[in-house]
N, CA, C and O of each residue as an XYZ file, in Angstrom:
356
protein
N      19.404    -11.797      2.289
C      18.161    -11.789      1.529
C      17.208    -10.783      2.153
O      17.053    -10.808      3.374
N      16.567     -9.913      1.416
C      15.697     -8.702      1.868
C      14.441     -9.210      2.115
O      14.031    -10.051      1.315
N      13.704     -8.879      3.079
C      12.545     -9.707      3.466
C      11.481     -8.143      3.986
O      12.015     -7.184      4.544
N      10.391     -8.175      3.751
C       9.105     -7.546      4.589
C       8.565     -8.129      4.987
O       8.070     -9.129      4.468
N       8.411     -7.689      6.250
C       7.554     -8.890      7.199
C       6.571     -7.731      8.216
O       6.712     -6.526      8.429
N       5.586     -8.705      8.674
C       4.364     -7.966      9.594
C       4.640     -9.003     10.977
O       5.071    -10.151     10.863
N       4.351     -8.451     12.077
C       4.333     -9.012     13.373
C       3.380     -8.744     14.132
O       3.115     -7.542     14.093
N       2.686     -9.376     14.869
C       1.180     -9.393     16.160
C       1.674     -9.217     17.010
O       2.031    -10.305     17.462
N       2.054     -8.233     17.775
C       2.264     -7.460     18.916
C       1.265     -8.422     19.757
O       0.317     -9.096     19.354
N       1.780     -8.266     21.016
C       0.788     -9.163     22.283
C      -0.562     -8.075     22.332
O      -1.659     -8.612     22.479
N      -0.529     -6.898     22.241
C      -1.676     -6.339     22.770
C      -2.462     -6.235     21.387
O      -3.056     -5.170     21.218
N      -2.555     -7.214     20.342
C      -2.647     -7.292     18.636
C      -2.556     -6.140     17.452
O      -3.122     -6.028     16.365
N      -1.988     -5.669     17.866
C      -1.339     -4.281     16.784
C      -0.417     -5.048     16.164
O       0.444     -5.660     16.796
N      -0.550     -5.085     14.531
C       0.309     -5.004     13.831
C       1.681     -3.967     13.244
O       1.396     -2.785     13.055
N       2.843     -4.324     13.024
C       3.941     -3.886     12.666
C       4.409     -4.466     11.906
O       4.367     -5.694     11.976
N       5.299     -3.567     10.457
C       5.785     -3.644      9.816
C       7.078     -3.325      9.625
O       7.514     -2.421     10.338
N       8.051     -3.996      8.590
C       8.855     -4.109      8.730
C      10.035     -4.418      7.802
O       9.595     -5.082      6.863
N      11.606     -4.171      7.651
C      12.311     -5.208      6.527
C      13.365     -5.151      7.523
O      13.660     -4.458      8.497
N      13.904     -6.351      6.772
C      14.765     -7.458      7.309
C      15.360     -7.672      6.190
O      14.909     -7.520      5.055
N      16.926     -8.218      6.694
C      17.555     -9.330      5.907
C      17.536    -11.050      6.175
O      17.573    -11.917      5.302
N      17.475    -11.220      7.491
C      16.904    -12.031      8.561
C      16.111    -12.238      9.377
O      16.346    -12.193     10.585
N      14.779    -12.565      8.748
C      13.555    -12.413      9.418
C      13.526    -12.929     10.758
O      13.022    -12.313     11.697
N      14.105    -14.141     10.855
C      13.311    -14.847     12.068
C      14.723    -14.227     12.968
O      14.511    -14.633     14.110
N      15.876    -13.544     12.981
C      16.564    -12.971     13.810
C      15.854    -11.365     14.134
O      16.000    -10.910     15.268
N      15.317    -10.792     13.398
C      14.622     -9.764     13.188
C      13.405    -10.299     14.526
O      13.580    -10.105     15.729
N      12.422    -10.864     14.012
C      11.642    -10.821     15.267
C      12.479    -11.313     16.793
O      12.086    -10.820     17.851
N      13.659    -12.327     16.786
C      13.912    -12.678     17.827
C      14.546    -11.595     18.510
O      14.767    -11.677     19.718
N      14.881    -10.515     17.794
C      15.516     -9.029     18.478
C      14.379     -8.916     19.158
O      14.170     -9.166     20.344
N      13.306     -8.331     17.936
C      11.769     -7.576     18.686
C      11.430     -8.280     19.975
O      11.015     -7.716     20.987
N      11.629     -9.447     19.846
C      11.346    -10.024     21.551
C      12.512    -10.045     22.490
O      12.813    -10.878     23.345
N      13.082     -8.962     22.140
C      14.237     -9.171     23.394
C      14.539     -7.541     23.544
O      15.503     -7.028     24.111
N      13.394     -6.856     22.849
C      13.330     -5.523     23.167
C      14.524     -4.562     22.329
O      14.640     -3.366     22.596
N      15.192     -5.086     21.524
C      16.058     -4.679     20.540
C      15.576     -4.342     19.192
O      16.535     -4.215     18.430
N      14.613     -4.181     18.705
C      13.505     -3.672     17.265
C      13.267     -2.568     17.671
O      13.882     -1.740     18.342
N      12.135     -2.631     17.118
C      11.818     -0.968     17.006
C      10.654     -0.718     18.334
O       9.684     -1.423     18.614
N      11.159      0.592     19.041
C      10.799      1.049     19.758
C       9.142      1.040     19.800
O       8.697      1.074     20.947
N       8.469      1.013     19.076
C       7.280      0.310     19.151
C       6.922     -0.618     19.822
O       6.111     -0.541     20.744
N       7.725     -2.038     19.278
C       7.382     -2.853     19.541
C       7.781     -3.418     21.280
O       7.186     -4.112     22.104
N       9.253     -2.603     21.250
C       9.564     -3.192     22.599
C       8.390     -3.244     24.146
O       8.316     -4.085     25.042
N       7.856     -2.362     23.989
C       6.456     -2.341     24.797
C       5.064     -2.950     24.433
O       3.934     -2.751     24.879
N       5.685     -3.968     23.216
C       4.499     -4.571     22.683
C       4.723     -6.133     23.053
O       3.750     -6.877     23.175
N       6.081     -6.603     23.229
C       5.743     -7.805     23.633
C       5.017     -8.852     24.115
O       4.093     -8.583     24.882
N       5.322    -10.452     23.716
C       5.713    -11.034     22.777
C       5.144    -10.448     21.552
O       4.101     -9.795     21.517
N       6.211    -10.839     20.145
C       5.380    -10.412     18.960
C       5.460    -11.880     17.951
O       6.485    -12.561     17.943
N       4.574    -12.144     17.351
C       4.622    -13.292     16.441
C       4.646    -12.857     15.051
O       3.852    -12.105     14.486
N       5.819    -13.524     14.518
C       5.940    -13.478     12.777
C       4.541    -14.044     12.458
O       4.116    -15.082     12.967
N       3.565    -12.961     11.201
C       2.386    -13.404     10.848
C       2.491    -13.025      9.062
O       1.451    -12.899      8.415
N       3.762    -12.885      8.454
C       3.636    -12.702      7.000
C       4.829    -12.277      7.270
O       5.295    -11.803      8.307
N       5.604    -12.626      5.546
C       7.034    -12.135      5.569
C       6.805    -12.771      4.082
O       6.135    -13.738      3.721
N       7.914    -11.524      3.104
C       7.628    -12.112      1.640
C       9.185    -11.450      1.440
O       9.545    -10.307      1.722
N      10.001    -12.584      0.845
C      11.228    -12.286      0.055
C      11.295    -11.444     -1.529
O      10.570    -11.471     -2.523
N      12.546    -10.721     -1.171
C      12.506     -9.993     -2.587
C      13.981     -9.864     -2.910
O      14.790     -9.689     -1.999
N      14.471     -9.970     -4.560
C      15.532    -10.261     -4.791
C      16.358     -8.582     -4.358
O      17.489     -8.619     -3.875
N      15.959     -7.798     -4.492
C      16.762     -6.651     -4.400
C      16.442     -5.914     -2.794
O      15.433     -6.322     -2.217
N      17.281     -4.868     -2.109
C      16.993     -4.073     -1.143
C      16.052     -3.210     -1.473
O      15.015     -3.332     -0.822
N      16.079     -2.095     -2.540
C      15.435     -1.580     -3.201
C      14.010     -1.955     -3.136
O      13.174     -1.232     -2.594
N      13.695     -3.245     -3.768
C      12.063     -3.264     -3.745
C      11.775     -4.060     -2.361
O      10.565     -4.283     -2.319
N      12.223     -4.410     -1.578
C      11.627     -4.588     -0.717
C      11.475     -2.949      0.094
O      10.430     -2.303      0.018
N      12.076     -2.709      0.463
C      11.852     -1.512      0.914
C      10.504     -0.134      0.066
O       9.884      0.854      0.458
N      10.617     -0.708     -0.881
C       9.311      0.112     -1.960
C       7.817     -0.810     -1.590
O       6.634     -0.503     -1.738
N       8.391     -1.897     -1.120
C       6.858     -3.030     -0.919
C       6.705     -2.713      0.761
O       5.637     -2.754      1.371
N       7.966     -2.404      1.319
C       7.596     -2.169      3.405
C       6.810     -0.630      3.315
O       5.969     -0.378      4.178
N       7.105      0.365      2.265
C       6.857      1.960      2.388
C       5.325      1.581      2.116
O       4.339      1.937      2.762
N       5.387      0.827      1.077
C       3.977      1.034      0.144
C       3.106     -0.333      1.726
O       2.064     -0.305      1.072
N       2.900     -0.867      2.423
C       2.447     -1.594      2.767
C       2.447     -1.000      4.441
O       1.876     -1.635      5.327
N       3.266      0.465      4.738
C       2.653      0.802      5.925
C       1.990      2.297      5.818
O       1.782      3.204      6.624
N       1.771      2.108      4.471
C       0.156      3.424      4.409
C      -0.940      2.786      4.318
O      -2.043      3.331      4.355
N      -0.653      0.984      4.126
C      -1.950      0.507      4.250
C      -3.325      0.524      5.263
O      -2.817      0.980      6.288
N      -4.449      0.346      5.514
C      -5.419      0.173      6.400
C      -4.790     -1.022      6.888
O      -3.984     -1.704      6.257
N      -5.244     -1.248      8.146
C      -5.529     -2.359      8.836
C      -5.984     -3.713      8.608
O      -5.658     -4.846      8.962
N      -6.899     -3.140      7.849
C      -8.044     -4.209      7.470
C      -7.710     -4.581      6.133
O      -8.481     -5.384      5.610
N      -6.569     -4.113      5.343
C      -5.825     -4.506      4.214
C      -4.645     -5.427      4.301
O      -4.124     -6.195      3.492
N      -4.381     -5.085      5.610
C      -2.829     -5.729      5.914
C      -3.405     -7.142      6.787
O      -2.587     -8.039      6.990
N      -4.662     -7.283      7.231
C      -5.190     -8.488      7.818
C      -5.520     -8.985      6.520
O      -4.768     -9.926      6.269
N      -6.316     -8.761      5.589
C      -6.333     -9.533      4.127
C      -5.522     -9.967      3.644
O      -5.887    -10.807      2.821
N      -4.450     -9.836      3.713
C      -2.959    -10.086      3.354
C      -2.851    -11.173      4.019
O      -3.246    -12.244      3.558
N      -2.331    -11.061      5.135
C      -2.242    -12.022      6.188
C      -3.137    -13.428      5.929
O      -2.724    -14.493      5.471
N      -4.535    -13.071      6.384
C      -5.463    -14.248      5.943
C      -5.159    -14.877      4.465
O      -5.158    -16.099      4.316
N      -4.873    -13.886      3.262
C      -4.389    -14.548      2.007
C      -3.498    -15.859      2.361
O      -3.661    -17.051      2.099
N      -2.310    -15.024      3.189
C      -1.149    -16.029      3.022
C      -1.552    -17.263      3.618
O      -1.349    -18.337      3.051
N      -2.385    -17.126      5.271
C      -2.479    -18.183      5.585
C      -3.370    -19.401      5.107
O      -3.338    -20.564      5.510
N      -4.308    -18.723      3.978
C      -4.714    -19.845      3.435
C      -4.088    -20.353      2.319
O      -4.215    -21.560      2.112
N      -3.397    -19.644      1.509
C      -2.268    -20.207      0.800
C      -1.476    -21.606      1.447
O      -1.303    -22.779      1.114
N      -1.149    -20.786      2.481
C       0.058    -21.998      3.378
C      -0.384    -23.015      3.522
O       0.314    -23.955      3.140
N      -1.743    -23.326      4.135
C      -2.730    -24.534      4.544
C      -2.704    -24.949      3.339
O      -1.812    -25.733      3.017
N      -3.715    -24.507      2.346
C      -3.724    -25.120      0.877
C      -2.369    -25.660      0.001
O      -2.598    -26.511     -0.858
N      -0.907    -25.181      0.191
C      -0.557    -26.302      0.380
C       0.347    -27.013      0.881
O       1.514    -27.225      0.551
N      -0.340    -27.395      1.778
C       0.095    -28.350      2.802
C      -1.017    -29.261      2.854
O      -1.115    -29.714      3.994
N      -2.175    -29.854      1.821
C      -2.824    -30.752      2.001
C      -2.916    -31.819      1.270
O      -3.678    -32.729      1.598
């Protein structure tokens, strides 16, 4: 399953990303096996990840989502997490 996902670097820089296996995907990045970025960024925490039925568009949603600002890709983020809370109540 094709996945884009964002990660919080320890020193809080965000990174982006696709996957077929997200949560093996970050458990690389913390073992210094991702992307060369990140390996000097350790620990990194999964902070958004959105499934998509094809390779194709996920990869059109990871291109289009790392020309984003910063402060676009934290809106995102905050979206989801209040999504998640909301519901879960």
């Amino acid at each position: 399953m094709p996945f884009v996902y964002i990660v919080r670097c320890a020193d809080g820089s965000l990174y982006t990303g696709y996957a077929k296996d997200v949560q093996a995907r970050v458990a690389a990045h913390n073992r210094a096996r991702g992307a060369k970025y990140t390996s000097g960024r350790r620990p990194v925490t999964l902070v958004y990840s959105q499934w998509f039925k094809t390779i194709g568009a996920a990869l059109t949603r990871e291109y289009a989502m790392k020309q984003w600002t910063r402060a676009e890709k934290d809106a995102l983020i905050a979206r989801r997490a209040r999504k998640v809370r909301s519901d879960h109540r």
